[in-house]
mmCIF file of the C-alpha atoms, coordinates in Angstrom:
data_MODEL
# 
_entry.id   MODEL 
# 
loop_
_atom_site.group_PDB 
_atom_site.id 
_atom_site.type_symbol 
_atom_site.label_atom_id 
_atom_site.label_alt_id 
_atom_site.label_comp_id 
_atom_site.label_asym_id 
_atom_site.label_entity_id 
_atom_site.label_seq_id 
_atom_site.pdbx_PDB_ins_code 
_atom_site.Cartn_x 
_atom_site.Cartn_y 
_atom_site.Cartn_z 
_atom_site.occupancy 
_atom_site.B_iso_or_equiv 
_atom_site.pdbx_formal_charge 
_atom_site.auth_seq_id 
_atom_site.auth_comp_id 
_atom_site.auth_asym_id 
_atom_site.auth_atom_id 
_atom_site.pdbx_PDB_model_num 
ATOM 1   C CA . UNK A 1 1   ? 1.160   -22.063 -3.443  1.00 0.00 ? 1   UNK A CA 1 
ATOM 2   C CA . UNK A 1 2   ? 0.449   -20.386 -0.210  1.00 0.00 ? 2   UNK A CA 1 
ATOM 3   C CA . UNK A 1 3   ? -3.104  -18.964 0.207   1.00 0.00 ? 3   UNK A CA 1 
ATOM 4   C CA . UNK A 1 4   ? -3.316  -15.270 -0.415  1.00 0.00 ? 4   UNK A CA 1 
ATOM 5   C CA . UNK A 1 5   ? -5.206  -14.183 3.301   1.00 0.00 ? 5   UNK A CA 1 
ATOM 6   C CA . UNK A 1 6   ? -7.526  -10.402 2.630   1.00 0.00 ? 6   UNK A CA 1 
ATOM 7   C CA . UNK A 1 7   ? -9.597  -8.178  4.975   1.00 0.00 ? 7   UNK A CA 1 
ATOM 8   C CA . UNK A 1 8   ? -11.869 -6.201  3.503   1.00 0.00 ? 8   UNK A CA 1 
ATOM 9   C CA . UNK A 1 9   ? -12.972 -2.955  5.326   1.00 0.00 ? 9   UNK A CA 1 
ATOM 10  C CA . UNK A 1 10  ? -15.962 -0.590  3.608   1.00 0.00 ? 10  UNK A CA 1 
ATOM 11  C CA . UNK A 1 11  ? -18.913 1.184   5.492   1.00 0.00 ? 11  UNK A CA 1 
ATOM 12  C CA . UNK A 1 12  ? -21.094 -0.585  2.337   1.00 0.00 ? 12  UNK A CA 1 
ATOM 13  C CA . UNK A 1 13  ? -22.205 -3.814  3.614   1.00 0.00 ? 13  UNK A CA 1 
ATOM 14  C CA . UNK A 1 14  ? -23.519 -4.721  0.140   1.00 0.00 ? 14  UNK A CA 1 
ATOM 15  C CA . UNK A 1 15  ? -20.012 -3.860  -1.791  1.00 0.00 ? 15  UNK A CA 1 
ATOM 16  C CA . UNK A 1 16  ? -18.168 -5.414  0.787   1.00 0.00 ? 16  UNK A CA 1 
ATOM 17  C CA . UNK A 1 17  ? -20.292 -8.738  0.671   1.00 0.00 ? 17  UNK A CA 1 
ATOM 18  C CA . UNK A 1 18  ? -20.029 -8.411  -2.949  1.00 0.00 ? 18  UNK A CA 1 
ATOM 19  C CA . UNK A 1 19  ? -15.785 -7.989  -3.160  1.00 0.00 ? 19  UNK A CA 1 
ATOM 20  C CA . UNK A 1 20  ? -15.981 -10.618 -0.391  1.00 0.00 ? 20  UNK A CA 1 
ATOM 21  C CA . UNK A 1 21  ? -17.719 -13.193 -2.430  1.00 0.00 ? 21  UNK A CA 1 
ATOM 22  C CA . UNK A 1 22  ? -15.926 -12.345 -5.898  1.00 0.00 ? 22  UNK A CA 1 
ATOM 23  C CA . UNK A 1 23  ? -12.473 -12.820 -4.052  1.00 0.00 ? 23  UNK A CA 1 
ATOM 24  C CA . UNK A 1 24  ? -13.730 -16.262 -1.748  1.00 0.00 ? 24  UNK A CA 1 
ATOM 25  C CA . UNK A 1 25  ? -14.360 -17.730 -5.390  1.00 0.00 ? 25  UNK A CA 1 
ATOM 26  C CA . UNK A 1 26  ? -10.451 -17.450 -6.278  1.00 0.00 ? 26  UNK A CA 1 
ATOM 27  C CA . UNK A 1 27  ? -8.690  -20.827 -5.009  1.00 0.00 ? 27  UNK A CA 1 
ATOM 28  C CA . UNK A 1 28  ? -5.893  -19.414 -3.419  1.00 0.00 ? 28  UNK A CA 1 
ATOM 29  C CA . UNK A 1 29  ? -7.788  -16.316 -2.191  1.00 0.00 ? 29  UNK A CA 1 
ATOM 30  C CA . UNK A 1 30  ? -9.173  -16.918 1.732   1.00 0.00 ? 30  UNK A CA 1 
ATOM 31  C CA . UNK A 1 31  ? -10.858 -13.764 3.399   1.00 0.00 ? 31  UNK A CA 1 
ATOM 32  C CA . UNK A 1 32  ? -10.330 -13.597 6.699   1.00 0.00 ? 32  UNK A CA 1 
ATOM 33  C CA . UNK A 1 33  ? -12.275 -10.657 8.127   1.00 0.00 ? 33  UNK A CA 1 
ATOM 34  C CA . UNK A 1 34  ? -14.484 -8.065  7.125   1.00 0.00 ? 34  UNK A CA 1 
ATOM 35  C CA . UNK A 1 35  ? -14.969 -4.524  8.960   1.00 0.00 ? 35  UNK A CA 1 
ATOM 36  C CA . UNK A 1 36  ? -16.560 -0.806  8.208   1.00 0.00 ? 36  UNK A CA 1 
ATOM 37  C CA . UNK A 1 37  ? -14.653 1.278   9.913   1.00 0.00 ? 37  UNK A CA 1 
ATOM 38  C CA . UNK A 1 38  ? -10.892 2.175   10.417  1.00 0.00 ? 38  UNK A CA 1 
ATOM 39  C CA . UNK A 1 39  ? -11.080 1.072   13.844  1.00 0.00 ? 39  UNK A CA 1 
ATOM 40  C CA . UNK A 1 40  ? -12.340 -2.520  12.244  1.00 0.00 ? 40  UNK A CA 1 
ATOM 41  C CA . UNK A 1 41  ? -9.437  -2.059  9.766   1.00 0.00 ? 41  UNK A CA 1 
ATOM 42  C CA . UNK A 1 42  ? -7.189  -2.127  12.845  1.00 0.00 ? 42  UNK A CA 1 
ATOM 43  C CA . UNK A 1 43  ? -8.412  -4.772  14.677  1.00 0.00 ? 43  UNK A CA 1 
ATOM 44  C CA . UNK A 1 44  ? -8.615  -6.820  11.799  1.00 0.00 ? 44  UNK A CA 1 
ATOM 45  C CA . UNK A 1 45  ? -4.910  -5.923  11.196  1.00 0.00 ? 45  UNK A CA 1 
ATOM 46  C CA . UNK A 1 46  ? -4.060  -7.022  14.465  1.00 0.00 ? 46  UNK A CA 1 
ATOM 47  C CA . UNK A 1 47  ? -6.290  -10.330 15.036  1.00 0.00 ? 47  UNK A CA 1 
ATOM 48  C CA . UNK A 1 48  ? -5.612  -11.597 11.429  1.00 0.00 ? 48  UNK A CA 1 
ATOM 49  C CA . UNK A 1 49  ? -2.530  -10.183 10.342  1.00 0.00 ? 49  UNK A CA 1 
ATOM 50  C CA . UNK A 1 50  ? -3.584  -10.321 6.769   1.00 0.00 ? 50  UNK A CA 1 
ATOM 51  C CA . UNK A 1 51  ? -1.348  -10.637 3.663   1.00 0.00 ? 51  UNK A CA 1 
ATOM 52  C CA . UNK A 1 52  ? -3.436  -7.936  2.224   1.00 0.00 ? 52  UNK A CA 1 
ATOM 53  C CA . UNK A 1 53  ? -6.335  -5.097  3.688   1.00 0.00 ? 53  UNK A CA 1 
ATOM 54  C CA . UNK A 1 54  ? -8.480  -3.451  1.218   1.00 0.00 ? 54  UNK A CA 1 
ATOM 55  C CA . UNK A 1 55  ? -9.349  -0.660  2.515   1.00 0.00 ? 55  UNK A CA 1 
ATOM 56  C CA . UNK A 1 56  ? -12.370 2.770   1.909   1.00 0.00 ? 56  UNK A CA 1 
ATOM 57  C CA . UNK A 1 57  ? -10.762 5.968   2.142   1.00 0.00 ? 57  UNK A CA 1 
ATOM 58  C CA . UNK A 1 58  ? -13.816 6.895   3.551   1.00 0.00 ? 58  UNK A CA 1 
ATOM 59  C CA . UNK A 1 59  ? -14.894 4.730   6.143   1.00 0.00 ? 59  UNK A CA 1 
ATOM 60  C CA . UNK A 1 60  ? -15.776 6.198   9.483   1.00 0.00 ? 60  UNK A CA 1 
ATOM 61  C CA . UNK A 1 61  ? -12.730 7.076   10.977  1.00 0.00 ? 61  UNK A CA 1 
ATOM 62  C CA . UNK A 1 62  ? -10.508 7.715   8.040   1.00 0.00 ? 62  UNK A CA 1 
ATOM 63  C CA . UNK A 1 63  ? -8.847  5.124   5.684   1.00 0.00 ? 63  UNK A CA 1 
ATOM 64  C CA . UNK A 1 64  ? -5.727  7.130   5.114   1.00 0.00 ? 64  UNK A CA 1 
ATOM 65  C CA . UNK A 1 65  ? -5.580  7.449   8.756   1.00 0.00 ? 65  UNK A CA 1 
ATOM 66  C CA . UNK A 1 66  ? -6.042  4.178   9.508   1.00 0.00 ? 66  UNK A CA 1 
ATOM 67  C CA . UNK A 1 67  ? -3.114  3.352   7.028   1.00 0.00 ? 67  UNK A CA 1 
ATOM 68  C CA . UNK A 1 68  ? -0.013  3.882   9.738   1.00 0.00 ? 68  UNK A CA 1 
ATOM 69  C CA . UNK A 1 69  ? -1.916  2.236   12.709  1.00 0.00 ? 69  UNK A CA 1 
ATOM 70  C CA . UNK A 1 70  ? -2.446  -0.568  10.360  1.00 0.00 ? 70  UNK A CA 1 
ATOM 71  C CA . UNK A 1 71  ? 1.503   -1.214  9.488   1.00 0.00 ? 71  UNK A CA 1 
ATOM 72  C CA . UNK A 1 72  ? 2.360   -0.843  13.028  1.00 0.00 ? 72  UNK A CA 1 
ATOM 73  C CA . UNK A 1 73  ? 0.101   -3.222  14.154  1.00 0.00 ? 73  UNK A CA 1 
ATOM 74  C CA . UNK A 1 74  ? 0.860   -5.906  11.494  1.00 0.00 ? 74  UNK A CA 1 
ATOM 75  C CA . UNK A 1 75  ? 3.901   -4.621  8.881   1.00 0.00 ? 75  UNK A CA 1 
ATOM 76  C CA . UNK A 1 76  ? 3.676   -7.440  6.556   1.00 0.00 ? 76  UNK A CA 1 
ATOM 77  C CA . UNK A 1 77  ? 0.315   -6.524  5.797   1.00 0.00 ? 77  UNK A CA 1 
ATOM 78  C CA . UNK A 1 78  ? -0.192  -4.744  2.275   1.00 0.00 ? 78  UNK A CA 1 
ATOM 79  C CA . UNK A 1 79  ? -2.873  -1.732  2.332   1.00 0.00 ? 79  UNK A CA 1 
ATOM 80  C CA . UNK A 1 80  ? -4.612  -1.318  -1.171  1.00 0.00 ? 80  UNK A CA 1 
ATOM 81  C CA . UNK A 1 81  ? -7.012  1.067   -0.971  1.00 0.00 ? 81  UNK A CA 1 
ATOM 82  C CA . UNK A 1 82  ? -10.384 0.267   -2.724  1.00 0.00 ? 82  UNK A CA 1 
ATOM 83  C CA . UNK A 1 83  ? -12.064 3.294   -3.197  1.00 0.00 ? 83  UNK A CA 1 
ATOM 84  C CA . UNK A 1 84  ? -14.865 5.833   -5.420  1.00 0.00 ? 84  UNK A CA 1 
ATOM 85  C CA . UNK A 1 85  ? -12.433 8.410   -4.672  1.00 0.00 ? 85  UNK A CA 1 
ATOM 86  C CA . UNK A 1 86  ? -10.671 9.493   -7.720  1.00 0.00 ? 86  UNK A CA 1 
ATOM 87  C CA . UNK A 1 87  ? -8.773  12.670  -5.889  1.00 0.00 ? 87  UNK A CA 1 
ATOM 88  C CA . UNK A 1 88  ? -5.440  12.447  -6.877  1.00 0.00 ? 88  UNK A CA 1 
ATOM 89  C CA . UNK A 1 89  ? -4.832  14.021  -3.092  1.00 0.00 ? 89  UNK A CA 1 
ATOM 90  C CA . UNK A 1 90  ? -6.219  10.822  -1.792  1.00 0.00 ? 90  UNK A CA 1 
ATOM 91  C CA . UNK A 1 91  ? -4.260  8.684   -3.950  1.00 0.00 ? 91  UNK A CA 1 
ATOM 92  C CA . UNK A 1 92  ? -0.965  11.145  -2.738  1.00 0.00 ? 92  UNK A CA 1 
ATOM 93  C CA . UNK A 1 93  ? -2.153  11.544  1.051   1.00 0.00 ? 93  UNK A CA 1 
ATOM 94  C CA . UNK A 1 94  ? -2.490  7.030   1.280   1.00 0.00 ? 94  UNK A CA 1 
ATOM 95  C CA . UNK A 1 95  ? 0.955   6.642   -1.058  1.00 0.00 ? 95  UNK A CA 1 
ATOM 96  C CA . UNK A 1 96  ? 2.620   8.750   1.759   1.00 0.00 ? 96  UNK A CA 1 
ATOM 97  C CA . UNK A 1 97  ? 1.457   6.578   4.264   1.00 0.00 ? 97  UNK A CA 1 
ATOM 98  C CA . UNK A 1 98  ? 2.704   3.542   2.837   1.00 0.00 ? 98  UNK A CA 1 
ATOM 99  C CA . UNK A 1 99  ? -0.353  2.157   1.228   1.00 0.00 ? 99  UNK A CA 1 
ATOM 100 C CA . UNK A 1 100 ? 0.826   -0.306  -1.672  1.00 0.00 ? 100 UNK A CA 1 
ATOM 101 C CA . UNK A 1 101 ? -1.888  0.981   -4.011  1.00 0.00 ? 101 UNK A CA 1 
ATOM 102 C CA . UNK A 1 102 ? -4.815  2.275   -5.032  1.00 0.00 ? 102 UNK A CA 1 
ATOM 103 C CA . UNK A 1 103 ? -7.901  0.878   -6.817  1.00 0.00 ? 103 UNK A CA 1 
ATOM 104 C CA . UNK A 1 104 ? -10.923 2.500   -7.815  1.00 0.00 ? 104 UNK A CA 1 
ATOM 105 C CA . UNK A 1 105 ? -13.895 0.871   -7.804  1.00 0.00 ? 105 UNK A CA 1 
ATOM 106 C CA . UNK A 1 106 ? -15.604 -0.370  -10.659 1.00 0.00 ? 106 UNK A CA 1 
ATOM 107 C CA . UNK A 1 107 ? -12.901 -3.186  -11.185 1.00 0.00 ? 107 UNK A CA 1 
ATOM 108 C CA . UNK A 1 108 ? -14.000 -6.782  -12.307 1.00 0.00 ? 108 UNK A CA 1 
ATOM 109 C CA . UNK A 1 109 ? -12.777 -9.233  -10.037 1.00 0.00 ? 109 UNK A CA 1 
ATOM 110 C CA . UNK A 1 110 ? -9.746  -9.754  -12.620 1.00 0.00 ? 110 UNK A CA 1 
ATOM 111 C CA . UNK A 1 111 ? -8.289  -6.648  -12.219 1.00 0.00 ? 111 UNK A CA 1 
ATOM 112 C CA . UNK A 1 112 ? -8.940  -7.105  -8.597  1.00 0.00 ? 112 UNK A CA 1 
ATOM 113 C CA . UNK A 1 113 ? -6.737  -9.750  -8.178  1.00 0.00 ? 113 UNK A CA 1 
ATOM 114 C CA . UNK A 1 114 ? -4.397  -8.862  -10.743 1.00 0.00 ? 114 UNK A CA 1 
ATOM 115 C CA . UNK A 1 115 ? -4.225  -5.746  -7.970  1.00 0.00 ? 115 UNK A CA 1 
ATOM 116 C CA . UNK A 1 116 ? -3.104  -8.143  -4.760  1.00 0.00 ? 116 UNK A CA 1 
ATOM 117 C CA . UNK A 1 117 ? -1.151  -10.139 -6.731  1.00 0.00 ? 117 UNK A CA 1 
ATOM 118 C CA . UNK A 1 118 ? 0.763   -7.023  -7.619  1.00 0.00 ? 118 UNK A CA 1 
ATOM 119 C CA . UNK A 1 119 ? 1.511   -5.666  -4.104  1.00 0.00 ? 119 UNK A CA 1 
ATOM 120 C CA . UNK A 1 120 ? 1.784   -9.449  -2.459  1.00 0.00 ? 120 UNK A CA 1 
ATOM 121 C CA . UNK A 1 121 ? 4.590   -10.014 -4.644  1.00 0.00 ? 121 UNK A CA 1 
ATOM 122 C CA . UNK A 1 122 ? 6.513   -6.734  -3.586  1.00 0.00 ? 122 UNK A CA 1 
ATOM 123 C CA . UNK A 1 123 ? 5.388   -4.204  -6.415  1.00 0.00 ? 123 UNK A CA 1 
ATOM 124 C CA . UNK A 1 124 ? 2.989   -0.851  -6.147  1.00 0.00 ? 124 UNK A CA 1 
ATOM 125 C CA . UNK A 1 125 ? -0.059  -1.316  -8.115  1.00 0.00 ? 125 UNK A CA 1 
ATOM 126 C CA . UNK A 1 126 ? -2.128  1.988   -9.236  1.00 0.00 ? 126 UNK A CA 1 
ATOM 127 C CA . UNK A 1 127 ? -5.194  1.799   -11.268 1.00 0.00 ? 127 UNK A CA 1 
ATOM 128 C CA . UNK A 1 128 ? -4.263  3.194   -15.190 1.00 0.00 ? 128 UNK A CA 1 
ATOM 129 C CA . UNK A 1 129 ? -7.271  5.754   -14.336 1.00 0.00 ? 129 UNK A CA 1 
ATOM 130 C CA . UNK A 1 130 ? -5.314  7.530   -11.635 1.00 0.00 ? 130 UNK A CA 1 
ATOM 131 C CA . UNK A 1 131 ? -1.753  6.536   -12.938 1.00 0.00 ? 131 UNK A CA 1 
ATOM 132 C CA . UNK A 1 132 ? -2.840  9.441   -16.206 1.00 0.00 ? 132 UNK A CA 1 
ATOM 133 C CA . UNK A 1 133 ? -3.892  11.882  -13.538 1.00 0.00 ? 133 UNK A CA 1 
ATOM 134 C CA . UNK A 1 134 ? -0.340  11.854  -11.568 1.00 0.00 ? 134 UNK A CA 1 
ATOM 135 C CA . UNK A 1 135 ? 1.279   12.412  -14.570 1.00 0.00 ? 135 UNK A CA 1 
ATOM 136 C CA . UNK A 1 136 ? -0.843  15.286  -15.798 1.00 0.00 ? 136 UNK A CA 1 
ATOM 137 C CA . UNK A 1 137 ? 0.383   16.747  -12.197 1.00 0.00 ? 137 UNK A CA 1 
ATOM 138 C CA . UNK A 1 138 ? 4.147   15.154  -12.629 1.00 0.00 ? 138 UNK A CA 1 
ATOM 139 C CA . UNK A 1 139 ? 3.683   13.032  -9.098  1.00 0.00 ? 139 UNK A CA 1 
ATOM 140 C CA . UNK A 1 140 ? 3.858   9.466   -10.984 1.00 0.00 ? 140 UNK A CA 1 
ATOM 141 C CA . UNK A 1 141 ? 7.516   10.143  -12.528 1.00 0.00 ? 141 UNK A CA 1 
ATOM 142 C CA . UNK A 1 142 ? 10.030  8.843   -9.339  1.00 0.00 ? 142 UNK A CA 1 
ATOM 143 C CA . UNK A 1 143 ? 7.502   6.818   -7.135  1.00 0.00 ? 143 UNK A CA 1 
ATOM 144 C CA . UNK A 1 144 ? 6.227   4.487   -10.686 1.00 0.00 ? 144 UNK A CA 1 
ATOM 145 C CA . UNK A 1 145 ? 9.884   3.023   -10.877 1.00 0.00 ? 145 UNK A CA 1 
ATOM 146 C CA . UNK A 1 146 ? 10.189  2.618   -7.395  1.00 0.00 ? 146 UNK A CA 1 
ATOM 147 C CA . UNK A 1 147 ? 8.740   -0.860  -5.443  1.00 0.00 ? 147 UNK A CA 1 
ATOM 148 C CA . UNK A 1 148 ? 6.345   -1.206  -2.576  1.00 0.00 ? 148 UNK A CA 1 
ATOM 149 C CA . UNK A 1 149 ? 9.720   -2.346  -0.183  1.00 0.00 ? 149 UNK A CA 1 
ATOM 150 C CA . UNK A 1 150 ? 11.889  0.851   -1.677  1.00 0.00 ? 150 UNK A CA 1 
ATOM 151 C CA . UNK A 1 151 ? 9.237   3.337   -1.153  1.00 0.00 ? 151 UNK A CA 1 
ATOM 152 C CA . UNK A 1 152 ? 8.937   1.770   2.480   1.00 0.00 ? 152 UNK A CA 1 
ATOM 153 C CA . UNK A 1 153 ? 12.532  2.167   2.765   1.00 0.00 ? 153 UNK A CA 1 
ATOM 154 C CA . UNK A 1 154 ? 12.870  5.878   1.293   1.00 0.00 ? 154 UNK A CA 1 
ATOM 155 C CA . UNK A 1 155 ? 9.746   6.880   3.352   1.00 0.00 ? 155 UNK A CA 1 
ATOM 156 C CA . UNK A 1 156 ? 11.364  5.637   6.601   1.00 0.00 ? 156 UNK A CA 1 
ATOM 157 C CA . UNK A 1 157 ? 14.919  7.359   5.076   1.00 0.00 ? 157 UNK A CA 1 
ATOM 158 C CA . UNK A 1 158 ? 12.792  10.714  5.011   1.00 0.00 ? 158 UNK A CA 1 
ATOM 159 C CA . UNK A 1 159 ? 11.408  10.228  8.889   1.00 0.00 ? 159 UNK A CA 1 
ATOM 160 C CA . UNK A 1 160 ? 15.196  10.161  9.927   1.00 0.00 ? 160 UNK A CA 1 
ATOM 161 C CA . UNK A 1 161 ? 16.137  6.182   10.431  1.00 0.00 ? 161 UNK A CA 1 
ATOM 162 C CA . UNK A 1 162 ? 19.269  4.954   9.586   1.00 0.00 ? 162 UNK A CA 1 
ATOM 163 C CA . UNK A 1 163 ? 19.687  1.789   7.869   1.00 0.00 ? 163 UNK A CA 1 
ATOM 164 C CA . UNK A 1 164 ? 19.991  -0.255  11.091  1.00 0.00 ? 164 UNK A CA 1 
ATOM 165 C CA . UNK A 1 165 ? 16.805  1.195   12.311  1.00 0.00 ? 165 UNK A CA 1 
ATOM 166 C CA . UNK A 1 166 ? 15.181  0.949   8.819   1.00 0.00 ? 166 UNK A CA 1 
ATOM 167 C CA . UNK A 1 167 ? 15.764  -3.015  8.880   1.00 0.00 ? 167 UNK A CA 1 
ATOM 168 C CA . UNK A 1 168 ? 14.391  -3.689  12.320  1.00 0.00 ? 168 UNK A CA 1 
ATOM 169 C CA . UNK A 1 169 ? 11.542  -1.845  11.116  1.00 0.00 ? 169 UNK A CA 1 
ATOM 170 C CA . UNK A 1 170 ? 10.679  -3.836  8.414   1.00 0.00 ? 170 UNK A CA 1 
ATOM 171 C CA . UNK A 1 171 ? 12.071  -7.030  9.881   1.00 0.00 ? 171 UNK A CA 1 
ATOM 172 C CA . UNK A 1 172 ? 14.958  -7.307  7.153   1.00 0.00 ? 172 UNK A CA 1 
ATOM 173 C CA . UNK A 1 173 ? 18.509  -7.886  7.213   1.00 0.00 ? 173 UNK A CA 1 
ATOM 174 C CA . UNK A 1 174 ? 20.827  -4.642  7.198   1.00 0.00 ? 174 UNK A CA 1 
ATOM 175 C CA . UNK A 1 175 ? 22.836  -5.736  4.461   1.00 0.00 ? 175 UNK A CA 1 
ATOM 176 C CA . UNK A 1 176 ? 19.352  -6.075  2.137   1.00 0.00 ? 176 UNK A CA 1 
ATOM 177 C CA . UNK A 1 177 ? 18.647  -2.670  3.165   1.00 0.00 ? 177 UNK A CA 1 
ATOM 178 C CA . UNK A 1 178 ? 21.827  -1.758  2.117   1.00 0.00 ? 178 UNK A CA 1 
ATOM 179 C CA . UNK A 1 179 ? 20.934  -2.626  -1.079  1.00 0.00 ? 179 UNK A CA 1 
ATOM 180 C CA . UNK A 1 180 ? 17.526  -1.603  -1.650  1.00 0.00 ? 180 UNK A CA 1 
ATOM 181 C CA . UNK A 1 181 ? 19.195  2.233   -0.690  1.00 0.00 ? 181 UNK A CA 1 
ATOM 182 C CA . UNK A 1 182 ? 21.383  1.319   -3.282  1.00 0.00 ? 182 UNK A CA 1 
ATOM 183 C CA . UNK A 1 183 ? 18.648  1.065   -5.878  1.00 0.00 ? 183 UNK A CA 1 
ATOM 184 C CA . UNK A 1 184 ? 16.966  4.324   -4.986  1.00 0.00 ? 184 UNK A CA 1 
ATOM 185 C CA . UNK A 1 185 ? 19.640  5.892   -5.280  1.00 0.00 ? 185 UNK A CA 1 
ATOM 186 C CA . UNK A 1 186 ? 20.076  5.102   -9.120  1.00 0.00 ? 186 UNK A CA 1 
ATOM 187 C CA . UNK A 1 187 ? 16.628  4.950   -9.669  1.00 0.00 ? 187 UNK A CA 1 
ATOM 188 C CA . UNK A 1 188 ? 15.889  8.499   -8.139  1.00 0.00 ? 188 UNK A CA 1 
ATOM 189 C CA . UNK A 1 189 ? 19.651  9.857   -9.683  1.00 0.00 ? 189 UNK A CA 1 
ATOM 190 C CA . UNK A 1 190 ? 20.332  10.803  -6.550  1.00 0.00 ? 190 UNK A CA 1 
ATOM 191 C CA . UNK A 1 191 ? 24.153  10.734  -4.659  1.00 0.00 ? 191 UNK A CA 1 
ATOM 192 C CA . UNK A 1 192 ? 23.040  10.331  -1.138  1.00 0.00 ? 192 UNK A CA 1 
ATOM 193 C CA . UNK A 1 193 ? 20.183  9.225   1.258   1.00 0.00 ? 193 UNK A CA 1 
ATOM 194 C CA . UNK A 1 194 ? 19.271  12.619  2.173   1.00 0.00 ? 194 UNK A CA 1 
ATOM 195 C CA . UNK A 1 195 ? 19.373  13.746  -1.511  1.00 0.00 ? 195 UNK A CA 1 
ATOM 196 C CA . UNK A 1 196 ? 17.329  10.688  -2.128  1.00 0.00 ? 196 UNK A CA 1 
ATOM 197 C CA . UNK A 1 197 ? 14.458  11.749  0.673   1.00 0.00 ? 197 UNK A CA 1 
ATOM 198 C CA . UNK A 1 198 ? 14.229  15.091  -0.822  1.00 0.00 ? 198 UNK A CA 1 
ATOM 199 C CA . UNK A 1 199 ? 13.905  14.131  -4.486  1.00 0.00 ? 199 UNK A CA 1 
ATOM 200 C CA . UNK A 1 200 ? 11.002  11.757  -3.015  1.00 0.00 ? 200 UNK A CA 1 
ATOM 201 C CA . UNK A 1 201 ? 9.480   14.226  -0.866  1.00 0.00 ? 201 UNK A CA 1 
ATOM 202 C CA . UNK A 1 202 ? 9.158   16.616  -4.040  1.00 0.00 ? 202 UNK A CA 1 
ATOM 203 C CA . UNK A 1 203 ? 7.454   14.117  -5.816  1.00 0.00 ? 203 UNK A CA 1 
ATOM 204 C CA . UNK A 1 204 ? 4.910   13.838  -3.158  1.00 0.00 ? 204 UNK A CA 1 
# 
């Protein structure tokens, strides 16, 4: 199995160290970088190009900022936001961005790397905490059946790219984006793309 590479960027130097340690002690876990700020998270992004960034929404600069500059400079890389913040506007505002989840802190190292598993094998991972709060406010319904690559897809759909434009993007074959478009269609019960991006712009 391939070693799982992670950046970690929080403005705590003792959290950080401590995630940073927890993580190192997982065999196929390597961390590659550490930063405090989303201008680290960037650089990071860019020098390392790691399979996964966890990521402060409050580190100088922004976290949910940082989140687009991150996927432009390295796309493959997988934002989960690690965070105090239990704002379901945060949670929203980084989902919109493309984040591929959201952890609040206080997780054991388990559930930590139950989290990267998650969105390193394709999936959107959402801790239960903040899962019950988007349901109180009927956000969770279409994005919880949806995938990290389909919600990449759909949020590119609602910018305005076509499919050709969607799978140079993401590096991916037309055809396979064919498909994914496909499934969000079903899944969101929509007939069309642009019925699609409006169904998932309502639910954000």
């Amino acid at each position: 199995m391939a070693a799982i590479t992670i950046a970690i960027v929080d403005d705590h130097p003792l959290f950080r160290e401590g995630v940073s340690c927890s993580l190192s002690e997982i065999k196929d876990f390597v961390v590659v970088g550490e930063g405090a700020s989303a201008d680290d998270a960037a650089t990071l992004a860019a020098y390392h190009r790691p399979d996964v960034l966890l990521l402060d929404v409050s580190v100088p600069g922004g976290g949910i900022n940082a989140i687009s500059e991150i996927l432009a400079l390295s796309p493959q890389t997988r934002v989960l936001m690690l965070t105090a913040s239990e704002e379901v506007e945060s949670l929203v505002a980084a989902l919109r961005r493309r984040a591929a989840g959201y952890v609040v802190k206080g997780v054991g190292a388990r559930e930590l790397a139950e989290a990267i598993r998650t969105v390193v094998g394709g999936s959107w991972f959402v801790s239960p905490s903040m899962r019950a709060k988007m349901v109180e406010k009927s956000l969770f319904v279409e994005r919880a059946s949806l995938t990290h690559r389909e919600l990449e897809v759909i949020e590119l759909v609602a910018e305005g790219l076509s499919n050709k434009h969607i799978a140079r993007h993401l590096a991916l074959q037309e055809k396979t984006i064919k498909h994914h478009m496909t499934v969000i269609l079903s899944k969101l019960g929509a007939t069309n793309r642009t019925e699609a991006a409006i169904r998932w712009r309502q639910g954000t």
